[in-house]
Residue, then its C-alpha position, 0 to 999 in steps of 0.5 A: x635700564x631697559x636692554x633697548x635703552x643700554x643698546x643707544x647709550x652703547x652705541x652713542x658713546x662709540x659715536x661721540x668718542x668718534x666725533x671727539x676724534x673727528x672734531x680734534x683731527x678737524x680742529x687741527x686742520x682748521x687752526x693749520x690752515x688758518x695759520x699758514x692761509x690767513x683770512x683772505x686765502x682762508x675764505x677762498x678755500x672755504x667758498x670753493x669747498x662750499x660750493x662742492x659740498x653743497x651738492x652733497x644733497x644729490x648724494x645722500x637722499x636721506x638714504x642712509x636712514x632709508x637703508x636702515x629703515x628698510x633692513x629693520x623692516x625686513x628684520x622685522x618680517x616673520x618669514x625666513x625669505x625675508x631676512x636673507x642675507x642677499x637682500x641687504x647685499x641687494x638693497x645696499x648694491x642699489x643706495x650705492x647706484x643712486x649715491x653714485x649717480x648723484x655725485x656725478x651729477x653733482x660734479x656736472x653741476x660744479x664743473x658748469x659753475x666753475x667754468x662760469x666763474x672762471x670765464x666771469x673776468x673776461x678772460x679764462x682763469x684756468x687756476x679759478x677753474x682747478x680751485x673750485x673742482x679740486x673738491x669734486x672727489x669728495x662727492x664719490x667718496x661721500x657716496x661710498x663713506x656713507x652707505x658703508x657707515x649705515x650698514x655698519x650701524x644697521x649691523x651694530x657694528x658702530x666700533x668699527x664704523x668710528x675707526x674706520x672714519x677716523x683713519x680716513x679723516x686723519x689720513x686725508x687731514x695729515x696730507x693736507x696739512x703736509x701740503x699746507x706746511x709745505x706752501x702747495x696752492x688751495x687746489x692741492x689741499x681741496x684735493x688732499x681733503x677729498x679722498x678720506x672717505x675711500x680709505x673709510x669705505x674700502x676698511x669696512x667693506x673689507x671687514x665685511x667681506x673677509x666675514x662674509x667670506x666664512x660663512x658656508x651658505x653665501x653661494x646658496x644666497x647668491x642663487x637665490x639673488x639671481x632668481x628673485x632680482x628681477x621679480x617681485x622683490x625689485x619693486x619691493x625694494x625700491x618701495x621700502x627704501x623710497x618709503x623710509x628715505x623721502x622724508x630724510x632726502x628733503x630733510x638733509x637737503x635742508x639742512x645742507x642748504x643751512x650749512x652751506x649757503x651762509x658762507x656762500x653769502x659771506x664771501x659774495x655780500x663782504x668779500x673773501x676777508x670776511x669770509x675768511x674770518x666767518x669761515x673760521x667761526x663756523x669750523x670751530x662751532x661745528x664741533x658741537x653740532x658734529x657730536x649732537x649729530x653723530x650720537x643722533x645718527x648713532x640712536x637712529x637704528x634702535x630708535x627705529x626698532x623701539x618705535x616699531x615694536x614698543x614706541x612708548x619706550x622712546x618718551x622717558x628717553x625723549x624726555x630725560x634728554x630734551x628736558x635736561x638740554x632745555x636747562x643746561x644745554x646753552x651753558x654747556x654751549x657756552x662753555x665749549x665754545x669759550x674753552x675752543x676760542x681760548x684754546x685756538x686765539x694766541x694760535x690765529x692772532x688774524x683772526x680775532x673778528x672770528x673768535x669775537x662770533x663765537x658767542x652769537x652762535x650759542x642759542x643756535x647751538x643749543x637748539x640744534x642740539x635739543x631739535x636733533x633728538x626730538x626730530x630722531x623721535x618723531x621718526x620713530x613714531x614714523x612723523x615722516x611729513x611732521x618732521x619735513x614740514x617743520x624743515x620746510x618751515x625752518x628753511x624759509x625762514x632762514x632764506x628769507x632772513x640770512x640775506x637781509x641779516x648779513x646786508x644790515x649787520x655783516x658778520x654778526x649778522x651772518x651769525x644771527x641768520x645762521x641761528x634762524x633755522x635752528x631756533x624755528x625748526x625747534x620751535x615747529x618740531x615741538x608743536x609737532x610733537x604735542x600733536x602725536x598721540x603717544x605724546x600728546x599736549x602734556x609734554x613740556x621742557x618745562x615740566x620737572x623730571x619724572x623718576x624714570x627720566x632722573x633714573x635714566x639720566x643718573x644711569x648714564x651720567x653715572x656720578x657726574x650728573x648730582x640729583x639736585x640738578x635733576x629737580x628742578 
């Protein structure tokens, strides 16, 4: 196994152990909140939530991928000036900026709905209004998480980047839980589930600062920050970083809408009951989607440097993990979701619609799961407007059919609207890919595995993946 390839596996197992702890801190707050909330008031949290998080596509931009591609370009540059130390400072200094300003008009926003929402009833329901902002920090600290996490992963410092997440999601999740126990309103607990990314942002950026602090050349770096700010290397950097974020702010902005609007719809079409139990569903099957999302993100840097210096690289590994997903994915879907509904039913006997969902999101799982690899690898091969096509697609698929699906089926048909985006995504992602030329119309999930791809395979699942399931 190539050095490059060692490097991915490294850094997504640091990734997936942090989105098992994150999953496991996540599932207790979520069987905690539906014990002591009930689906009513559990519906109503989770609206108010979504209607915050939502505008999260203010916030990101697609910049925490343009920041690692704009640093691995100027890794790549062969001239000393280039690979300065203050440009990355300098690049990460202007994410931040763009970041935070996009949580503050993402706040704005929030504050003109739950002002209209509050004043809808006739009469102003100062509660109403508190309840929907109460989650608005989460904005600024979703801001400051997320360009703390990309630089860490660009610096390979994935480790430490999982630590730190994990400590503000156990932070903030044990004081809401607390709040919970102790009767407090919703209010309380949006606000006690807010703050986690602060505590995440202020470990890494002291960790960096404490490093920083010990090399002898800083001063001279900041010197030469001040000369170049302002001249060519301003219009440089926001050329690189627009250049590589683009395409990533339209497509999270899609799949922030996918995410959000669902249970929006399931609490306006059938009311907060339902979308109490809808609520549930979804929290229990983002768990698998967060890990395929995490070791995705994980990959991310080394597939951008793979895809710029030796690209043909990256197919064995395209290969060896779309193929083995195409084949076993959906029953290890299956079997994730089953072990989460038997594990969580005796704890929320009010909840049995919920657990009763559960199996109609298993084909939308597992296409998540196989789009999410081949959309990292058609970054690589620098497909920005493949990969935003196949999201734009994806995305009016999914408004067009979630409404109608949910006022024909209800729940089950939320569920099925759900699964629409990422069923389509795969399905254009793939015919996208066939389309490159490093790729081209011999690639196949149904073809067998080669012998790179079983080397591969076997490397990484060690002993647990038999040969026998690598034939077929």
């Amino acid at each position: 196994m190539s050095k490059s390839v060692k490097k991915i596996v490294k850094n997504s197992f640091f990734q997936t152990f942090g989105s098992f702890g994150a999953s496991g801190l996540q599932f207790a707050l979520t069987v905690r909140y539906a014990t002591l909330l009930g689906p009513a008031h559990y519906g109503s949290l989770n609206t108010s939530l979504a209607q915050v998080t939502i505008w999260s596509l203010l916030v990101d931009l697609g910049l925490s991928n343009g920041l690692i591609g704009a640093l691995t370009a100027a890794q790549g540059e062969k001239s000393e000036l280039a690979r300065q130390g203050f440009r990355s400072r300098d690049l990460l200094a202007r994410v931040l900026f763009i970041r935070l300003a996009g949580a503050f008009i993402g706040s704005a926003v929030v504050f003109f709905f739950a002002w209209l929402h509050a004043s809808s009833q006739g009469q102003f329901s100062t509660e109403q209004f508190h309840q929907d902002i109460a989650y608005t920090p989460f904005l600024f600290a979703l801001a400051m998480q997320q360009t703390a996490i990309a630089y860490s992963s660009f610096r390979g410092r994935q480790g430490l980047a999982v630590f730190s997440m994990l400590s503000g999601i156990f932070c903030s999740v044990s004081s809401a839980i607390f709040l919970a126990w102790k009767g407090y309103a919703i209010t309380w607990l949006l606000l006690a589930q807010s703050w986690g990314g602060f505590l995440t942002t202020a470990i890494l950026f002291s960790v960096f600062a404490l490093q920083k602090a010990a090399l002898p050349e800083a001063a001279e770096s900041t010197r030469r920050l001040e000369k170049k700010r302002r001249g060519p290397w301003g219009g440089e950097a926001w050329r690189a970083l627009g250049q590589d974020a683009w395409p990533y702010a339209i497509t999270f902005a899609a799949a922030v809408l996918w995410q959000r609007l669902d249970q929006i719809v399931a609490s306006r079409f059938l009311g907060m009951e339902s979308a109490g139990q809808y609520a549930l569903a979804v929290r229990l099957v983002a768990i698998p989607v967060l890990i395929a999302t995490s070791i995705s993100f994980a990959a991310f840097p080394d597939l951008q440097r793979i895809g710029r210096d030796a690209p043909e690289k990256i197919i064995p590994y395209l290969g060896a993990v779309s193929k083995f997903l195409y084949r076993y994915g959906i029953f290890l879907a299956a079997l994730m979701l089953f072990g989460v509904a038997a594990l969580v039913g005796p704890l929320v006997p009010k909840f049995g619609p919920a657990l009763h969902l559960l199996p109609w999101f298993i084909p939308g799982i597992w296409a998540f799961w196989i789009h999410s690899f081949i959309v990292n690898a058609l970054f690589a091969f620098r497909r920005y407007w493949a990969v935003v096509n196949a999201h734009l697609v994806a995305l009016a698929a999914y408004l067009v059919m979630l409404p109608i699906l949910a006022k024909l089926f209800g729940l089950p048909g939320v569920a099925w609207g759900c699964n629409v985006f990422p069923l389509v995504l795969l399905f254009v992602c793939l015919l996208r890919l066939r389309e490159t030329e490093l790729v081209g119309e011999r690639f196949s999930l149904f073809a067998k595995f080669t012998e790179t791809e079983i080397e591969l395979l076997q490397k990484v699942g060690e002993k647990f993946i038999p040969r026998g399931l690598l034939r077929r």
